[in-house]
N, C-alpha and C positions, 0 to 999 in steps of 0.2 A: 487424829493423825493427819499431819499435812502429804496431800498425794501430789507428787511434785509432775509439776506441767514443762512438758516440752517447750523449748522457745519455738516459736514464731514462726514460717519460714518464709523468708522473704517474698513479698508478692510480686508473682512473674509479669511481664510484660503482654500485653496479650498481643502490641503490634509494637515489637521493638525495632522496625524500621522506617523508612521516611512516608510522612505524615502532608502528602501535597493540597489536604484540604484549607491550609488558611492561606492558597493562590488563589481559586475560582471556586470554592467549596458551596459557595450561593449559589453560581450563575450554576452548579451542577443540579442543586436540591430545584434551581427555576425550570429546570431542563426536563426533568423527572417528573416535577407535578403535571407540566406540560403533558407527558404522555400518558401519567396516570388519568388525565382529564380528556385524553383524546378519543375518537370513535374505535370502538373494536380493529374494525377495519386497516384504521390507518398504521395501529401498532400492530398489526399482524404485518402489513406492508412491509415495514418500516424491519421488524424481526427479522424475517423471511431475508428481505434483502443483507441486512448484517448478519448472517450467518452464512448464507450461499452467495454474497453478490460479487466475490471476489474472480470466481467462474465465469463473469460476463469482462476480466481481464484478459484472459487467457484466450476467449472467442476474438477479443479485437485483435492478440497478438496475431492470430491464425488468421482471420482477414490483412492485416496487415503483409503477413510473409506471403499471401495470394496476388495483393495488388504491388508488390514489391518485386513479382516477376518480372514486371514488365517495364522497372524503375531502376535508374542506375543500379552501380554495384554499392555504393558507401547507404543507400539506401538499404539495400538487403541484408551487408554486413550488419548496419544498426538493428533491423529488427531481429537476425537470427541473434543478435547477443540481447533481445531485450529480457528475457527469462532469467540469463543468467544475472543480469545487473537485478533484478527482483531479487533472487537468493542471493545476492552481495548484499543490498541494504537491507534486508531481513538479519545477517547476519550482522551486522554491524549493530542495529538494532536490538538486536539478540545480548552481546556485548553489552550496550546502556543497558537494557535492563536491570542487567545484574548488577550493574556498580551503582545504578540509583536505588533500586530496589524498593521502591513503591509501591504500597497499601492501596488495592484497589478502592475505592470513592465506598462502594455500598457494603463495603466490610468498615472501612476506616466509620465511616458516618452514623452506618448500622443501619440503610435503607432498606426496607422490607419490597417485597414483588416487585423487585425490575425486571421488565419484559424478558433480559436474557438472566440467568443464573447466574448469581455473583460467584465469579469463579475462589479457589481457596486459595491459603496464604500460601506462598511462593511463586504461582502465577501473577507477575507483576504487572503493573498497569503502566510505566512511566518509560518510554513512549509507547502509544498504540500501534504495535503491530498491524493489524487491519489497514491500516492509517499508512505507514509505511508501505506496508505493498503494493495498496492501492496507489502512492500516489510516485513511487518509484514505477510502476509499471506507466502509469499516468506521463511523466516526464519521457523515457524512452520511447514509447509508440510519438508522444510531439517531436520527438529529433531524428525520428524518420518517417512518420507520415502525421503532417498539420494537423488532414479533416480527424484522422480516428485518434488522435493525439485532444484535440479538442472535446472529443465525445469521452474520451477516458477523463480528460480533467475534471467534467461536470459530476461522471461517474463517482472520481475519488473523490470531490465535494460531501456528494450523498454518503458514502462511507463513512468518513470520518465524524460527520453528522452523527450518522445514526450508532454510533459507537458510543454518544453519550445520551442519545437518545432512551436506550436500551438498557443503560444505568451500570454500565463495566469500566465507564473514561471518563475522566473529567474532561474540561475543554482544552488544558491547558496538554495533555496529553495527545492529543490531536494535533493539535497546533504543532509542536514539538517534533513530533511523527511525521509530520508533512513536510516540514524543514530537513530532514534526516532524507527522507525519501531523497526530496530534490536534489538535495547537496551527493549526494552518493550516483545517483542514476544518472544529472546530467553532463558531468568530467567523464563517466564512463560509456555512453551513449555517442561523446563525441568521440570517443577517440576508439570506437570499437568501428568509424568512418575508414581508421587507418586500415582495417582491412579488405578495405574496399579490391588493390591490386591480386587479394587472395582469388576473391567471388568472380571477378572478372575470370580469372585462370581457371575456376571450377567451370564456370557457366560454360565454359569450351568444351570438357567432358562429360563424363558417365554422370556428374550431376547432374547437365544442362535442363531434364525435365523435372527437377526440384525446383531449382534456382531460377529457372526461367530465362529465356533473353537476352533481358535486360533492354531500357530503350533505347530504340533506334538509334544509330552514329548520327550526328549531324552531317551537311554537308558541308565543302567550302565556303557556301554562300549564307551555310546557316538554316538552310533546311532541312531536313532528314530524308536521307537518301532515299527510302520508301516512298515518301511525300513526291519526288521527283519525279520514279516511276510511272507515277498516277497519270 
């Protein structure tokens, strides 16, 4: 007696979405041996900091709205909106995401023990968030304060780095990411200057020991009326 067999059923997809390993798919697997080959030490370092190092953003913004007391107002408008431009390009980012919708590198590739946990399908890789934060927070703090603007840029460097480091990004993710940031943070950085006529108006009230000051008027001559006193 023939026992009759079911057809087939067709074989499902295991990653029916986009596939951005045949960009940087090498320079990723050159990335990973690298830290599978590196000291203890230095991939602990390197973890630690890509997991928690986003909290050394948020210390400079809070240095920043400190020495911003004592700094015009288009200065202090920029920093108190630097937070917000962060959750704009996260969001915005948020958005790519989903319409690229990219296979994280160490699922797509099938890498075993990357430093951080390959996160699961629908946690998408394409841009790096991390990367975004970092380097939109990075861009704001430079359009209102240089020195900590400088220190934040070298910062989102490391980030972004250690994003592929850790084996969750490819490089081309980062990159990407840090484009995003910029283009989002720094059209909104400038023109959150425009509120500068606000800060000024607050700094006369019940803000004033938030807001601080502000510095000194000039004088006619160009020196600040303080300066004169002396």
């Amino acid at each position: 007696m023939t026992v009759p067999v079911a057809p087939a059923a067709a074989p499902v997809r295991a990653l029916a979405v986009y596939d951005g390993s045949g960009i940087d798919g090498g320079l990723y697997h050159r990335v990973v041996g690298w830290a599978d080959a590196a000291p203890y030490w230095l991939d602990e370092l390197v973890r630690t900091w890509s997991a928690l190092g986003l909290g050394l953003f948020a210390v400079l913004m809070a240095v920043a709205w400190w020495r911003a007391r004592g700094a015009g107002p288009a200065a202090m408008a920029r920093v108190l909106a630097s937070p917000l431009i962060v959750v704009a390009a996260y969001a915005v980012n948020s958005v790519f995401k989903g319409v690229v919708e990219e296979v994280r590198p160490c699922a797509q590739l099938g890498v075993r023990g990357t430093l951080e946990a390959c996160p699961g399908m629908g946690d998408w890789s394409f841009p790096s968030n991390h990367t975004v934060v970092a380097v939109a927070a990075a861009a704001a703090l430079w359009c209102a304060d240089r020195r900590l603007g400088a220190i934040a840029a070298v910062a989102a460097v490391l980030m972004g780095a250690s994003r592929v480091w850790v084996g969750v990004h490819y490089p081309h993710d980062v990159l990407v990411g840090a484009v995003v940031g910029v283009l989002v943070a720094v059209p909104l950085a400038l023109a959150a200057g425009w509120a500068a006529p606000l800060v000024d108006r607050a700094r006369g009230g019940a803000l004033r020991p938030f807001l601080g000051a502000g510095a000194a008027a000039p004088a006619p001559g160009g020196v600040p009326l303080e300066s004169q006193r002396r």
